[in-house]
C-alpha angles and dihedrals in degrees: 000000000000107000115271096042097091122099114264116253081248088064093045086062099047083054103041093047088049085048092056094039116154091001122131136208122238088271091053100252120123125294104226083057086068088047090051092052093055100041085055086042090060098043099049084050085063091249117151145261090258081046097052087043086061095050093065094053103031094119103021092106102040082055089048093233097128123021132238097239079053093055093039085055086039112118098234131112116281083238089065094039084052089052101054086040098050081041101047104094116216136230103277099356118145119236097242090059092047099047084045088062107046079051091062097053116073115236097019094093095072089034086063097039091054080046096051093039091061095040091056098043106133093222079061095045101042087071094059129096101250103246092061089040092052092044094051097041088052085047096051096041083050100051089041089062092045092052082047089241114155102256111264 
């Protein structure tokens, strides 16, 4: 696709907020606000356009908000289609396969790590019950270390 025919970063938002319309985190706040946090996550870490692009839809299929044959007609860069594939976790798969494949695929290391960063922000996790809050802190330091990302 010749340069200039993908959609703006501006455009990726609008769909990806539309896409996560009416969902809510864990702690009961918007979804699109966790989305926000990781596209400017990304963005203060120095990632891309195709990066933060990918900011906005890292979970929009996982969610099923979106589909893969969306995303594979999207007009984004094939970069920023890579990314949310190689992010989007799948039914019953282990942690090590999944960190391994967001490894293989150039830019999706800092996405998660934005993503990770936000997810495991104290002021999140303190509105959860503790159970939940100890389980997920366990399952982020363990995907950090996995991504071989310093612990937060």
């Amino acid at each position: 696709m010749p340069y200039g025919t993908y959609l703006t970063l501006e455009q990726v938002e609008a769909v990806a907020r539309e896409a996560h319309a009416g969902q809510t985190d864990k702690a009961g706040r918007p979804y699109a606000e966790h989305l926000a946090a990781v596209a400017r996550g990304v963005r203060e870490r120095g990632g891309s356009e195709e990066q933060i692009a990918a900011a906005w839809l890292h979970d929009a299929v996982e969610d099923d908000r979106l589909t893969a044959e969306w995303l594979a007609a999207a007009a984004l860069p094939q970069g920023t289609k890579d990314m949310v594939l190689a992010l989007t976790k799948r039914p019953g798969e282990d942690l090590a396969a999944y960190t391994a494949r967001i490894l293989a695929v150039p830019g999706a290391r800092l996405v998660k790590e934005a993503d990770l960063a936000h997810n495991a922000d104290p002021g999140r996790l303190a509105v959860l019950d503790e159970a939940t809050r100890v389980r997920l802190t366990a399952k982020y330091a363990r995907v950090r270390a996995l991504l071989g990302l310093t612990p937060s």
